[in-house]
N, C-alpha and C positions, 0 to 999 in steps of 0.2 A: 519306144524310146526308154532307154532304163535308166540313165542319167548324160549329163550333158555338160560343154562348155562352152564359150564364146564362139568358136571358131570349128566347134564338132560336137556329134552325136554318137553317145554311145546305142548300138540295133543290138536289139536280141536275135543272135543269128550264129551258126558256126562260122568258124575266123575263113575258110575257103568259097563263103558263097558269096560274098561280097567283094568286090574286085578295088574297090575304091577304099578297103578298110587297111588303117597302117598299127593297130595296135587291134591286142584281144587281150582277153581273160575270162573269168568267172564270175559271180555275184549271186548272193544266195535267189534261190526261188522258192518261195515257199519252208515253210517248217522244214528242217535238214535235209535240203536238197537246192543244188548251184545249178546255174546254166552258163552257156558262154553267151560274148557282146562279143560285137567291132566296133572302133570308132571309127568314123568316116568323116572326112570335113563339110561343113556345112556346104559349101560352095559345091557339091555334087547333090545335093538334095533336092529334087524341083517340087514334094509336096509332103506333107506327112498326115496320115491319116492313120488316128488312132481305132482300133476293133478291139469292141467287147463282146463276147461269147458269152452268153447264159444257157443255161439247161435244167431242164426239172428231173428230178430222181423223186421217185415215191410224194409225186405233190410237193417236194423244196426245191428252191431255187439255189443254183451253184454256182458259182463263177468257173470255166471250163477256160484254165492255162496255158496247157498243151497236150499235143499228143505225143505219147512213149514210144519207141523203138518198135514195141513189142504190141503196136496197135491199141492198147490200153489208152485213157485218157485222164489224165493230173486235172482234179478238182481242188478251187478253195471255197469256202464259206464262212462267213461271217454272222453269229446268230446264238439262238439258245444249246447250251450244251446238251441237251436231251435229244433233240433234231439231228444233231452232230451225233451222238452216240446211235443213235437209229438207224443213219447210214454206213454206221462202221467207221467213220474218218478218226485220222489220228489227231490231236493236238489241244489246244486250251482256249476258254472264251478269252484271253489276253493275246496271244500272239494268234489268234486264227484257227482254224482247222483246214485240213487238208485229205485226200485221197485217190486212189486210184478206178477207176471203173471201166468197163467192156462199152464200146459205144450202143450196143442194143439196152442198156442198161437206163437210159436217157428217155425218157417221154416225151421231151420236147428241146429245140435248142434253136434257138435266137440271133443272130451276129445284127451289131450295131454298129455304121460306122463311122465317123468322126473325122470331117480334112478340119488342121491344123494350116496357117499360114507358116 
């Protein structure tokens, strides 16, 4: 869920895969770069269950966002700037760091999953 109102949920999704969404857009993801939402009205929702993806690169743990077009995979992390410069990621200890990786790149990766009422 990316944000929300009374009466609908905005999904992170493209605006054609959701049949039940009557609005879309964009909203940033991560350090200079957007993704699209739909909102859909609560009233077609029957669970929401949130997933967290972790994966270790070189012994750190990453937060894994998504996958690229191009089979690549969008990491964030949140941590010491030396760690981050280690991996190559772009960005700062204030807004986060970010980057792209090959999935054999990963040592390990984790899904968590989370039902919400």
């Amino acid at each position: 869920m990316v944000f929300s109102g009374k009466e609908w949920v905005a999904l992170r999704s493209d605006p054609g895969a959701i049949p039940d969404g009557f609005e879309s857009g964009t909203s940033p993801v991560g350090q200079g770069h957007s993704g699209p939402w739909v909102k859909v009205p609560r009233s077609r929702i029957d669970d929401i269950v949130l997933i967290r993806v972790t994966g270790t690169i070189r012994g750190h743990e990453v937060a894994v966002s998504q996958r690229m077009p191009d089979g690549r995979v969008r990491v964030t992390f949140i941590g010491p700037p030396a760690v981050a410069r280690e991996l190559g990621l772009d960005g700062d200890q204030y807004m986060g760091w970010s980057g792209l990786f090959e999935p054999e790149d990963f040592d390990s990766i984790e899904v968590e999953e989370t039902r919400r009422a």
